[in-house]
C-alpha positions in Angstrom: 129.3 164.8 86.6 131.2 164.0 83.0 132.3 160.6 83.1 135.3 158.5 81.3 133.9 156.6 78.7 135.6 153.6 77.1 134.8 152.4 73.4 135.1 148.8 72.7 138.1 147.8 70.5 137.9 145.2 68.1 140.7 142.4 68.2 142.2 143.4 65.0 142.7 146.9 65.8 144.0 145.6 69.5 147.0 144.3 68.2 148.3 147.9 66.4 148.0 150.0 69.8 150.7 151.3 71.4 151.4 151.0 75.1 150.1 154.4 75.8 147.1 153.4 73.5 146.4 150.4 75.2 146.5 151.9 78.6 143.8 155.0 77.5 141.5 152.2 76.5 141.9 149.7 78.8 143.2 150.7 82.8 141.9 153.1 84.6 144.4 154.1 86.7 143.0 157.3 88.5 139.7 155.7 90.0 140.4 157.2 94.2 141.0 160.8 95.3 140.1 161.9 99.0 136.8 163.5 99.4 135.8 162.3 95.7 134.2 160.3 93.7 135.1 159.4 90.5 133.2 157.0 88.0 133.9 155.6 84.6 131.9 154.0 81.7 133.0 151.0 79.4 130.6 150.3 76.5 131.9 146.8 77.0 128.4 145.0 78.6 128.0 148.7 79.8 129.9 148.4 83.1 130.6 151.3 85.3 133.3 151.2 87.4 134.1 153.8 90.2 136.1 155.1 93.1 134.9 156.6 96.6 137.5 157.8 99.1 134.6 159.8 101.5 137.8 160.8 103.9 135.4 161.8 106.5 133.0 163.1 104.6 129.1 162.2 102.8 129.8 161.4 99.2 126.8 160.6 97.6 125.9 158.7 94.4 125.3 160.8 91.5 123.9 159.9 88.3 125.8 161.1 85.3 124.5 162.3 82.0 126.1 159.4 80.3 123.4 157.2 81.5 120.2 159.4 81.0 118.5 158.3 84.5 117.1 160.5 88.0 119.1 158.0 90.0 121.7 156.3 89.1 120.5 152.7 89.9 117.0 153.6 88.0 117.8 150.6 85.7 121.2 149.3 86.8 122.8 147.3 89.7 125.3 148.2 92.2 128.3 146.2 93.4 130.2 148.2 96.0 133.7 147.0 97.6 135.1 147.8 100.7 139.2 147.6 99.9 140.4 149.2 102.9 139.4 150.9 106.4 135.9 151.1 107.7 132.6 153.0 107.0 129.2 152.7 105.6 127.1 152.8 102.6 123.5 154.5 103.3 121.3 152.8 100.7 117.7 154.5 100.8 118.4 155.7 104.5 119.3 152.4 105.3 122.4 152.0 106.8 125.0 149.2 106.1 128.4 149.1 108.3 131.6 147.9 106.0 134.8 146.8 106.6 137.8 145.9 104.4 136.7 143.0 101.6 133.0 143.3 102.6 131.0 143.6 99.5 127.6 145.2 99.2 124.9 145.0 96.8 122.5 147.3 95.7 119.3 146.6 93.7 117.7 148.2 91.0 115.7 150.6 92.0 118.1 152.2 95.0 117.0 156.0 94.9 119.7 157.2 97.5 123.1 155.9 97.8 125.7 157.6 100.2 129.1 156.6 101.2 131.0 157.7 104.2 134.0 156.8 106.5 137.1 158.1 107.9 139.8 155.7 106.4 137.0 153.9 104.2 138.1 153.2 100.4 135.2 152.3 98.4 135.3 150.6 94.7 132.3 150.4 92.9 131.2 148.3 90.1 127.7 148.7 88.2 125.9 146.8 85.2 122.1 147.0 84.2 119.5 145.2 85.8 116.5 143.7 84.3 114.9 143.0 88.0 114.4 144.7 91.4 116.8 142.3 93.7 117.4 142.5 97.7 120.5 145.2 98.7 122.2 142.8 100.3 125.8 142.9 102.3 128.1 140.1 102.6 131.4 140.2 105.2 134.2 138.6 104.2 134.1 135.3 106.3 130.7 134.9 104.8 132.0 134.4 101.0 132.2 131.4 99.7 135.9 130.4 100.0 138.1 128.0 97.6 141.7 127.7 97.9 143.7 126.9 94.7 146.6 126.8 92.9 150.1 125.3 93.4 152.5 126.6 95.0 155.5 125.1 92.9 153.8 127.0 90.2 153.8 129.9 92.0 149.9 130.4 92.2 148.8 129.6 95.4 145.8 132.0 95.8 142.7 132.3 98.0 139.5 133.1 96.0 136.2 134.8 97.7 133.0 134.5 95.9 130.5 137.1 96.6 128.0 138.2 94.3 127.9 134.8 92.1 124.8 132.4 91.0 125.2 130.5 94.6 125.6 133.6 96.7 124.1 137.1 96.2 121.8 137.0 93.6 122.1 139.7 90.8 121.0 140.0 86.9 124.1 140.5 85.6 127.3 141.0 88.4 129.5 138.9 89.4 132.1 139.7 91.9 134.8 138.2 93.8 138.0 138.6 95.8 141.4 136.8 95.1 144.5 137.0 97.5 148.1 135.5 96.5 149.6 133.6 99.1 153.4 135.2 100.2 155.3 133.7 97.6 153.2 133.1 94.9 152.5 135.6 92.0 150.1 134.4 89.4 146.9 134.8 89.0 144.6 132.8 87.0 146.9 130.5 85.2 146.4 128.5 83.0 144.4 131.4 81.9 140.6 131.9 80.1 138.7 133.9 78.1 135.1 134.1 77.9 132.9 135.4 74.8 129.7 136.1 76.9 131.0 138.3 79.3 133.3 141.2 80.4 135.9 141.1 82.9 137.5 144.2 84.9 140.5 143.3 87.3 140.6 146.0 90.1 144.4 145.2 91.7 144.8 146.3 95.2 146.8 145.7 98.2 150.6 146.0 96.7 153.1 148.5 98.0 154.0 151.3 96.4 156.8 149.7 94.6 155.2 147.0 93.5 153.4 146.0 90.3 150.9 143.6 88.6 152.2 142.6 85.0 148.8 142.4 83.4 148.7 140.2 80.5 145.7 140.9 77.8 144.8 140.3 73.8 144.1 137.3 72.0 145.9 134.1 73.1 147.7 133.6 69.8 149.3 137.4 70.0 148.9 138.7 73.8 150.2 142.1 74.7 151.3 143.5 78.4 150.8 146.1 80.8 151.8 147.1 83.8 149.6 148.5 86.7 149.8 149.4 90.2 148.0 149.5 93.5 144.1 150.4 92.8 144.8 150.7 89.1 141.8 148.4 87.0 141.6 146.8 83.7 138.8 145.7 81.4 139.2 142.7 80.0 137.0 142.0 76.8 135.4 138.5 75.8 137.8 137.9 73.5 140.9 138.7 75.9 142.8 136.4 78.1 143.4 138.5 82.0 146.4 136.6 83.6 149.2 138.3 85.3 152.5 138.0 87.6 153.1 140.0 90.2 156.6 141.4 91.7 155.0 140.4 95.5 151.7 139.0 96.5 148.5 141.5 96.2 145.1 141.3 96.0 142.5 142.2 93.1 138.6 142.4 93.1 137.3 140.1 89.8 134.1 141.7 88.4 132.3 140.4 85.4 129.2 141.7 83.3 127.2 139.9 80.4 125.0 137.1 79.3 126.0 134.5 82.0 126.6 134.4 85.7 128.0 130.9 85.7 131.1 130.8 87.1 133.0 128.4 85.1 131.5 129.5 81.8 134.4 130.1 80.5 137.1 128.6 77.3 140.5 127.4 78.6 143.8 128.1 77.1 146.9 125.4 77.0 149.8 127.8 78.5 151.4 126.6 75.6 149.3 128.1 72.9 149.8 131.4 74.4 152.0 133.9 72.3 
């Protein structure tokens, strides 16, 4: 299968896009389709990020041309989401039972990887490996859980820590879950960026009239964008990823790169932001 392939964008060149320019780059915004699978490639740390809705059916793994391999985690990692329903992910014949916010990962080295459920929605995310590592599937009350934020500010938020240098091991993923308590609407404020790593927001869990304004670029001349339910966006090293919503959501946090740390990061003073 042809995938969508992202280029990276310098800083510079950032700041000249239009809105429609910004949004080709940067969100992926048709990621889930019943009875698909859909799959995309950002030349940022090489992540892949995809979409399974199996909607009854077996949907297996394929490996694209894009990344010259017999099976697609030959030389990568696999970090696969559960954001709604029930259903199962069949990693070498081997099966492995998911519910909504479970989060399992795959090894390097995975020949066969299948996905199936009824009502199951599936969000992958994929970076290369350097070493074989256990498939390994953590529920949701098993994540390591930190609640933070203020709620006079508005950012009340619980954050779930899955794939992270404490829980699953990996070579390069980290991945998490953040959930806005009713009444607060930011996430990650003060905001961050971080130059050894890449960082893809996947926001899910809003109604359909609700949206995520998705605040990106440098923090001396930021840009915005708005996305909706199971619509993602990379984040660069150099960008800030902050956002308000209009209601409390959800969104899976994914990084790729040098460092699995997770406060390896550089802070920014709300008030130097532009």
């Amino acid at each position: 299968m042809a995938m969508d392939v992202r280029y990276p964008t310098h800083p510079t060149e950032f700041e000249h896009l239009t809105g429609c320019q910004l949004r080709e780059r940067f969100v992926l915004d048709d990621l889930f389709s019943p009875g698909e699978i859909h799959l995309a490639l950002s030349h940022q740390d090489r992540l892949v990020l995809g979409g399974v809705i199996p909607a009854g059916t077996v949907v297996p793994l394929p490996a694209p041309d894009e990344l010259r391999c017999q099976q697609f985690c030959d030389r990568r990692e696999l970090a696969v989401v559960c954001l709604d329903g029930t259903g199962a992910v069949q990693v070498d014949g081997a099966e492995h039972p998911m519910g909504a916010e479970d989060i399992l990962y795959v090894g390097k080295g995975a020949r066969s990887v299948e996905f199936s459920g009824g009502d199951a929605v599936f969000y992958l995310v994929s970076a290369p490996a350097h070493q074989v590592l256990p498939t390994t599937l953590a529920h949701r009350e098993d994540a390591e859980t930190l609640e933070i934020g203020d709620p006079a500010l508005a950012s009340r938020r619980t954050l779930r820590k899955y794939v992270h240098e404490g829980g699953i091991q990996s070579c390069e993923l980290a991945v998490g879950i953040t959930t806005l308590a009713e009444g607060s609407v930011w996430n990650t404020m003060p905001c961050h960026t971080h130059e050894r790593r890449t960082e893809v927001y996947l926001y899910f869990g809003l109604a359909e009239d609700a949206r995520v304004m998705h605040l990106c670029g440098r923090p001396d001349s930021t840009r915005s964008l708005v996305l909706a339910d199971r619509q993602a966006v990379i984040s660069p090293p150099w960008s800030i990823h902050t956002g308000a919503g209009t209601r409390a959501y959800r969104f899976v946090w994914s990084t790729a790169g040098e460092n699995l740390a997770y406060n390896d990061m550089d802070l920014v003073d709300t008030r130097d932001l532009r």
